[in-house]
N, C-alpha and C positions, 0 to 999 in steps of 0.2 A: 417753768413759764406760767404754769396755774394760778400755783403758789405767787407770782410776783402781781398777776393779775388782781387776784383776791386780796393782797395788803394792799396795791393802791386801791383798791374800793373802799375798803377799809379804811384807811387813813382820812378816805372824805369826809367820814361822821364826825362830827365835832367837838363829844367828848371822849375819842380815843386817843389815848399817851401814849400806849406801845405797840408793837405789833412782834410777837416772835414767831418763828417760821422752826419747822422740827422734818426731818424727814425720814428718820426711824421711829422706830417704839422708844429708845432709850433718852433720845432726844426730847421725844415729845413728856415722858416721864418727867425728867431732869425740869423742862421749861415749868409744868405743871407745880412739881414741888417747888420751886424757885422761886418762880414768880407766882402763882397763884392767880393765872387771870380770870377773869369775869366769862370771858367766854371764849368756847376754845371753839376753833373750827378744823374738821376733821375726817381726812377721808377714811372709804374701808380699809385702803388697801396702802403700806408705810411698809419700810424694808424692814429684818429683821419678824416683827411679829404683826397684826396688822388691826387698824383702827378700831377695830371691836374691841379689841385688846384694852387699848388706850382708853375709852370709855368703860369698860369694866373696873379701870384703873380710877378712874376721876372720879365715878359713881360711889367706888369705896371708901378712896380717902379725902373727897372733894365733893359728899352728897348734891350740895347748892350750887355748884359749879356750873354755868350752863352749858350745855356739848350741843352744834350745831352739826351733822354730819352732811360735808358737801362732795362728791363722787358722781363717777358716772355709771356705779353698778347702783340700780334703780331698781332693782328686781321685788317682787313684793314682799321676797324671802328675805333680802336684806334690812327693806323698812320697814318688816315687823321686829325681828332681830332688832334693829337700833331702837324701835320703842319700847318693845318687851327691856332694853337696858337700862333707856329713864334718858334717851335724846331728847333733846327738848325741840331739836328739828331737823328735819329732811331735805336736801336741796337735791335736785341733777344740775349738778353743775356743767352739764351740756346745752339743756333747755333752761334752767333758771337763775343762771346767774348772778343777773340784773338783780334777783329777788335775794341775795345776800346781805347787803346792806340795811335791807326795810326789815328784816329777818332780827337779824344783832341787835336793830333800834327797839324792838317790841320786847325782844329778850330783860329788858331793862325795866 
């Protein structure tokens, strides 16, 4: 339901063409190599292995990649974790949703 909230936000920016959705680690790999998007957005927590993961993934073989990580584990422990990995940003996606969008735009 997240996931569907967040691509239609998405979709409203003006220059976005695609939108793909991943809901393991292997999925989100696959999209990553595949397609090669501009910016991924990303929670901590994905079946299989979990969003840290993914971004340790994109960091390696996708340096310039931007990784947005949007979640509702907020904890300081996680958002230095995701900095310390090279996220380029942090949402709670419980309180900042809204702020998604204007997020991706600046990303750019």
């Amino acid at each position: 339901m997240v996931a569907v909230r967040i691509s239609e936000l998405v979709k409203e920016i003006s220059y976005v063409s695609e939108i793909f959705v991943a809901n393991t680690f292997t999925q989100a790999t696959e999209i990553v190599d595949k397609q090669q998007p501009h910016v991924v957005l990303l929670d901590v927590f994905l079946a299989e292995e979990n969003g840290i993961d993914v971004l340790k993934y994109v960091r390696t073989h996708f340096p310039s990649m931007k990784v947005i990580i949007v979640t509702n584990k907020v904890s300081e422990y996680y958002r230095n974790v995701c900095k310390e990995l090279g996220a380029d940003g942090f949402i709670d996606k419980s309180a900042e949703f809204e702020k998604i969008s204007g997020i991706i735009e600046n990303t750019y």
